[in-house]
N, C-alpha and C positions, 0 to 999 in steps of 0.2 A: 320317885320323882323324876330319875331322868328319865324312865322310858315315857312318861307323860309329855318332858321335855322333846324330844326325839320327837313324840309323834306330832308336835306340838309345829314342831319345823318342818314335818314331811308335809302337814298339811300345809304349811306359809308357801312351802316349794313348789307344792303340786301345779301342773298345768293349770292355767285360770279355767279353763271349758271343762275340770272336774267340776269347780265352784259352781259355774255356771247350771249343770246338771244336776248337780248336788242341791242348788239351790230352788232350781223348777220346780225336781221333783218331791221336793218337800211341801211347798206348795199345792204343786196338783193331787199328792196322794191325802193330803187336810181334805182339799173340797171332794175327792173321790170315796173317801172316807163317808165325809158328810152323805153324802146321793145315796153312796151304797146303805147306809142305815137310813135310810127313806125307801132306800128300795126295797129293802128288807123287811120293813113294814109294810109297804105293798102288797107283798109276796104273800105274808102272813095274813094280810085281808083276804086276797084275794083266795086263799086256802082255807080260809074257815068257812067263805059264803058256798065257792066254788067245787072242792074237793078234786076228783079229777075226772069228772062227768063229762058228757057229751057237748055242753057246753062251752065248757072250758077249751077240750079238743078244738072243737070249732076256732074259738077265737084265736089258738095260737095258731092253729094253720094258716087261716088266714091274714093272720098279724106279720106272721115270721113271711110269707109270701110277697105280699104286700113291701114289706119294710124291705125285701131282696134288693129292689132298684137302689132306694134308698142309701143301702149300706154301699153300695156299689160308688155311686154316685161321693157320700161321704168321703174314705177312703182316697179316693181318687184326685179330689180338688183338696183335700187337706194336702195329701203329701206336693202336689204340684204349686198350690197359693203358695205354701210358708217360704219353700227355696225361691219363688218366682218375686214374693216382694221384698226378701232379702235383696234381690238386685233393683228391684223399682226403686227401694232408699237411694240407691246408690245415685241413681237419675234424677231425685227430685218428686216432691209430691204430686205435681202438676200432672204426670203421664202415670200417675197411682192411682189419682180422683180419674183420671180419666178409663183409666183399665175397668177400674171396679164400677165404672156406669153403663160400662159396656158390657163385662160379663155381667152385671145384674139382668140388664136387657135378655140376652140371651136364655137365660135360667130359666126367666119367669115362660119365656115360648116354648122351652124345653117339658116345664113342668105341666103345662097346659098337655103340650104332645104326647108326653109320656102318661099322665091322669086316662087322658082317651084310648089308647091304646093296650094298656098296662086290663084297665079295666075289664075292655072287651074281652081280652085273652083271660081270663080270670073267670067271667061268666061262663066262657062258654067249656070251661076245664070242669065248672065245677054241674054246668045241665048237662053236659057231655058222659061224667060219672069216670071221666079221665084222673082223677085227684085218687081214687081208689077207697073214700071215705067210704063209711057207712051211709045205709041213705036217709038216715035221722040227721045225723051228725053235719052230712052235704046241704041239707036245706037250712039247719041255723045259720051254715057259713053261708049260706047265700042269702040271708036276711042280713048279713054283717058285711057283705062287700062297700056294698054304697058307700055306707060313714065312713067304713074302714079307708076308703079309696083317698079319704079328702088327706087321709096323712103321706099321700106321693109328694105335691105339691109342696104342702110341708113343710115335710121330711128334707124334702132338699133346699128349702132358701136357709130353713135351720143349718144346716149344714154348713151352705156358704158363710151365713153370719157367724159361724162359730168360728171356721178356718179363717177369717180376717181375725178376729181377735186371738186367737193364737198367733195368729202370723206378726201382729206384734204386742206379740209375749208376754198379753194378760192372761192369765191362766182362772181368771175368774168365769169362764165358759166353761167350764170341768164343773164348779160347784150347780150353776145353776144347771147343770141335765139333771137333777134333782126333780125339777118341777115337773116333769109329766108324770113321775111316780106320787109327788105328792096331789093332784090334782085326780087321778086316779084314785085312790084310796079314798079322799074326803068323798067323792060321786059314787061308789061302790057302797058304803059306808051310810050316805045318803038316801039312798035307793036299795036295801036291801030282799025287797021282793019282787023287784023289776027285770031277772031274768039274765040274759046276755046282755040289754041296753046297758046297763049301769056300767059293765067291761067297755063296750063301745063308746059311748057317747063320755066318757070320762078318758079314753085314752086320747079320742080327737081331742077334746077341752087342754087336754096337757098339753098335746104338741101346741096350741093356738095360744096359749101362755108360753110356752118355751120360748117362740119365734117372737111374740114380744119383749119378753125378758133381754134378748139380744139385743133386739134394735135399738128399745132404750137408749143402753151408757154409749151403743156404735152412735148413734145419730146425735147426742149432746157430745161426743165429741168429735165432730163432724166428718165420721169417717163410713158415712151411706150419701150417694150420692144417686141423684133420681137416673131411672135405667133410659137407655138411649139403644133405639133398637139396630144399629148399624154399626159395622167393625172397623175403627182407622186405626186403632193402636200397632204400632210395632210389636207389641211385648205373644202376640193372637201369635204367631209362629211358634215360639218356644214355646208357648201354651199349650198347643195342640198337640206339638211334638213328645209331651210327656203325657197328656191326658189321655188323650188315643190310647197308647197301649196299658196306661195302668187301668184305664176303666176295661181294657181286653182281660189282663190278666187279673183284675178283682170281682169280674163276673164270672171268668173261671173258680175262682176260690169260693164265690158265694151262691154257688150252682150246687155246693154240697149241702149246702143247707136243703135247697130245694131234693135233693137226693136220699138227706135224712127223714126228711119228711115224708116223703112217698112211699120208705120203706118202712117209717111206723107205721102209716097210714093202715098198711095191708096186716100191722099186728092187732089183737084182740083192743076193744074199744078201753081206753086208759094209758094206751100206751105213749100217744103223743103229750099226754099231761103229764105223766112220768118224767119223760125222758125232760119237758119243760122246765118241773120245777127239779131236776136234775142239774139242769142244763145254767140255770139262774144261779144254785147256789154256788156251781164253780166261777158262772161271771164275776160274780162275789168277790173268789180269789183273786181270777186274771186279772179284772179290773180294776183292782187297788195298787198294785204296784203295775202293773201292765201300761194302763192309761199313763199312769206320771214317766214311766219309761219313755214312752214312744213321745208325747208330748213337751217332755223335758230335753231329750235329744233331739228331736227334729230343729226345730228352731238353732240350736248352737250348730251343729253341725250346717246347716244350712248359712250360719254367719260366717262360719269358718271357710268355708269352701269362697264366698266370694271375696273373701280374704287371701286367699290362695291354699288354705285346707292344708297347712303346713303341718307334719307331722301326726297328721289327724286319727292316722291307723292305729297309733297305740292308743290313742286314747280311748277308741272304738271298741278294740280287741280287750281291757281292763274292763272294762262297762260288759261288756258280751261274758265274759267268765265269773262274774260277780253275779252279775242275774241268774247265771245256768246255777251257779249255788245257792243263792236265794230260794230257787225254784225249786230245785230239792229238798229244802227244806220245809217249803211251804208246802208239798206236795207229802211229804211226811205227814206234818201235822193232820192236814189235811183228809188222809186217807185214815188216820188215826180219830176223829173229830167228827165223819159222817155219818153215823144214826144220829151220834146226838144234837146236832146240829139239824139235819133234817125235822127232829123230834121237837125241837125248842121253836127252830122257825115255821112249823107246819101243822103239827099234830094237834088239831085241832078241829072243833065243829065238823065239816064232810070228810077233812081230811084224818081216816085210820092210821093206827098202827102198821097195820100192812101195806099201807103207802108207803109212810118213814119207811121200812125193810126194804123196799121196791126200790124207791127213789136212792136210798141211800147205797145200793149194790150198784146202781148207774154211778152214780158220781164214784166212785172207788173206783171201778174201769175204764174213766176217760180223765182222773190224776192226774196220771204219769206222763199229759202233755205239759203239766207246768213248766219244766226247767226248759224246754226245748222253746215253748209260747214267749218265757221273757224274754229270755236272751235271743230270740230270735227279731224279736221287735229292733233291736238294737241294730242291727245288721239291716234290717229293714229303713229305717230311718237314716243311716250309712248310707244306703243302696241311692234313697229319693236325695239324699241331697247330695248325692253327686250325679245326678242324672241318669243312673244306670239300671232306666226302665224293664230294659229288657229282662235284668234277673228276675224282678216281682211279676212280671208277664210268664217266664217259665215257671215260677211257685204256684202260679195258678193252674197253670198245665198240671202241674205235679199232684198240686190238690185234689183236682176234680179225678182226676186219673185212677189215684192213690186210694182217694174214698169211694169212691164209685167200688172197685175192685173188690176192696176189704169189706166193704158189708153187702155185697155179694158173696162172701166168701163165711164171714161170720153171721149175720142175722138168723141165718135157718137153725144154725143150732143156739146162740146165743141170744135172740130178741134182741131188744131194746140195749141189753149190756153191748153186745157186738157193735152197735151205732156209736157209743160212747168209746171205745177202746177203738177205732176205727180213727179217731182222731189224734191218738197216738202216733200212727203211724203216719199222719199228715204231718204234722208239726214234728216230726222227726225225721224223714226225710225231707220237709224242707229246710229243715235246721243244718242236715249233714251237707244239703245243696250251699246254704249262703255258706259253710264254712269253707269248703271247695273252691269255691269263687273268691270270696271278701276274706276270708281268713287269712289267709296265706299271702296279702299283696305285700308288698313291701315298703313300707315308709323311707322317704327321701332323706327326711329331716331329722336331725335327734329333738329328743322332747324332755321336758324338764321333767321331775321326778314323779313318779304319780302316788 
C-alpha cells in the first residue's frame, strides 16, 4: 500500500506537461490504434487480391513517388502551424482567421503548381525508362499516374486541415486518417476483377473523403475561413523563416524513400512489394506509439516555450529515455513476432508462403530502427518548438547521405534486406546527432518531480 501511496504523490507531483503528454498520447494512440486495424485490414485485402505482382509494384512506386511531395509538405506545416498558433492565441483570433485565409490561398496555388509540374517530371521518368522498372511493370505505372496525380493536390490541403486541428489540440485527426484505408478496401473488395483500377480509383476516393472528413467539424466550428490570395499578415515572416528550411531538410530525408526505391527497382520483379508490405507492417509499430509521441508533444512543448519553456529540458530528456526503452522492447517483440505476423496479416489467396519468409527476413533487418525512431521524434518535436530549424535541415543532410551510402554498400550483397537495415543506420545517427546537440543543453530552471 505505500509504495502505491508514493507513487500515487510522484504522480500529484509530476510536472503538469507529463500530464499533458501523458494525456495526448493516450488519446492519439486509441485513434492510431483504431486506423492502424483498418489499415491492417487493407493490407490484408490488398494481399489476397494483389500478392506481389507487377501490379502491385506498379502502384506502390508510384504511390510512394507521388505521395514524396506530400510527405514533405505534411511534415513541414505541421511542425511550423502548431508552434506558430500557439503564439497567434496569444494575439487574438482576429490575425488567426486572418493568417489561415491567407495561407489557405496560397496552398491551393501551390497545389495547382505543384499537380503540373510534379506530373510532368513523373511522365517523362517513367517514357524515359529513367525509374529502372521493368517495362511491363513501367507502362501499368504509367496508366496509374493520372488518377494517382489527383492525390498532390490532396494530399496537401489534407495536410493543412489536419495541422490546424492539432494545432488546437483535437487529436481527433489521428483517428480519422483511418478513412482512406477503409475506402480502399470497400473499392478493392468491390471491384475484385477490375485490375490496378480498383488500387487506384479507391485510394483517390479515400483521400477525397479524408479531406472532407476534416472540413466538416473545422468549418461547423468556424475555424476555415474562405482563401484570399494576397499576403498582409505579420505572422508571413516567421512563417517562412521556419518553413523554408524544414521543407529543405524534409526533402532531404524523403529523397531516400525515392532512393529506396530505384534501388529495388533494379532487383528481381517482387522486390518493391516485398519490401512494401515489409515496410507497412513496421508502420504498424512506428505508428502506434510514434504518432502519439510526436503529436502529443509537439503541442505542449510548443505551449511551453511561449510561456517561457521553463525547465522544459528535463521534461524532454525523461520522455527521450522512456521511448528509447519502449522501443527496445517493442523492437524485441517485434523481431520475435514476424513470420507470424506476416503469416496472419498476409498469407493468403496470391500472397505465398514464400512471401511470409521474404517479407518477414525484411522486417527483422530494419527492427532495430525502433528505439532510436521513438525517441528520436521527441527531440524532434523539442527541436520545432523551439525554433531550431536548422538541426532537422542537418537530419536530412545526414539522412539522404547516410542512406544513399549504405545501400550502396549493402544491396549487392544483401537485396532488399540491405534497404531495410539501411535505415538503421539513418535513425541512429540521427539519433546520436539530436543527442549531441539537444541532449546535453542545460536547463535554467528546477523542475518539479517527474
Amino acid at each position: 500500500m505505500s509504495v502505491l501511496v508514493a507513487i500515487g504523490e510522484r504522480i500529484r507531483l509530476a510536472d503538469p506537461r507529463h500530464h499533458a503528454i501523458l494525456k495526448g498520447m493516450a488519446w492519439v494512440a486509441l485513434f492510431v490504434l483504431a486506423g492502424k486495424i483498418m489499415g491492417a485490414a487493407k493490407e490484408m485485402v490488398v494481399a489476397y487480391r494483389y500478392g506481389t505482382g507487377a501490379d502491385l509494384d506498379a502502384y506502390l512506386f508510384v504511390f510512394s513517388l507521388i505521395g514524396l511531395p506530400v510527405g514533405i509538405w505534411s511534415s513541414a506545416v505541421t511542425s511550423v502551424l502548431v508552434p506558430l498558433a500557439a503564439r497567434l492565441r496569444q494575439q487574438g483570433e482576429r490575425e488567426l482567421r486572418r493568417f489561415r485565409s491567407e495561407l489557405l490561398g496560397l496552398i491551393l496555388l501551390v497545389a495547382v503548381g505543384l499537380w503540373s509540374v510534379w506530373g510532368a517530371i513523373f511522365y517523362l521518368a517513367l517514357v524515359s525508362g529513367w525509374t529502372g522498372l521493368p517495362p511491363a511493370t513501367a507502362q501499368i505505372a504509367l496508366r496509374a499516374v493520372p488518377a494517382l496525380l489527383l492525390l498532390l493536390p490532396l494530399g496537401i490541403l489534407i495536410s493543412l486541415h489536419s495541422a490546424w486541428m492539432l494545432a488546437a489540440g483535437r487529436h481527433v485527426n489521428t483517428l480519422l486518417e483511418c478513412v482512406p484505408a477503409l475506402a480502399l478496401m470497400v473499392v478493392v473488395l468491390a471491384f475484385p476483377d477490375g485490375g490496378i483500377a480498383p488500387l487506384i480509383w479507391g485510394t483517390v476516393a479515400g483521400a477525397v473523403c479524408h479531406l472532407i472528413s476534416l472540413v466538416i467539424p473545422l468549418s461547423r466550428r468556424g475555424e476555415i475561413q474562405a482563401p484570399v490570395f494576397h499576403r498582409e499578415s505579420a505572422q508571413w515572416t516567421w512563417f517562412w523563416k521556419g518553413f523554408g528550411i524544414l521543407v529543405a531538410g524534409q526533402a532531404l530525408m524523403s529523397l531516400t524513400a525515392i532512393v529506396d526505391q530505384f534501388f529495388a527497382a533494379r532487383l528481381p520483379t517482387g522486390a518493391i512489394a516485398t519490401l512494401g508490405y515489409a515496410n507497412r507492417v513496421l508502420a504498424l509499430i512506428l505508428g502506434l506509439a510514434a504518432t502519439a509521441v510526436a503529436r502529443a508533444t509537439l503541442p505542449v512543448f510548443s505551449e511551453a516555450q511561449t510561456r517561457g519553456g521553463d525547465a522544459l529540458h528535463r521534461v524532454v530528456m525523461h520522455w527521450v529515455r522512456l521511448q528509447f526503452m519502449l522501443g527496445i522492447a517493442a523492437a524485441i517483440v517485434g523481431y520475435l513476432l514476424a513470420p507470424w505476423g506476416m503469416k496472419v496479416l498476409f498469407e493468403r489467396g496470391a500472397f505465398t508462403a514464400a512471401n511470409t519468409e521474404a517479407a518477414a527476413e525484411v522486417l527483422r533487418y530494419g527492427i532495430a530502427q525502433v528505439p532510436f525512431y521513438f525517441s528520436g521524434l521527441v527531440f524532434a518535436s523539442y527541436a520545432a518548438s523551439q525554433g531550431l530549424y536548422r538541426l532537422l535541415f542537418w537530419c536530412g543532410v545526414i539522412g539522404i547521405v547516410s542512406k544513399t551510402a549504405v545501400n550502396a554498400a549493402l544491396v549487392p550483397s544483401m537485396g532488399i534486406n540491405g534497404i531495410a537495415a539501411g535505415w538503421v543506420v539513418v535513425y541512429g545517427l540521427n539519433w546520436t546527432f539530436f543527442w549531441l546537440t539537444l541532449g546535453r543543453r542545460k536547463s535554467t530552471d528546477s523542475l518539479s518531480p517527474a
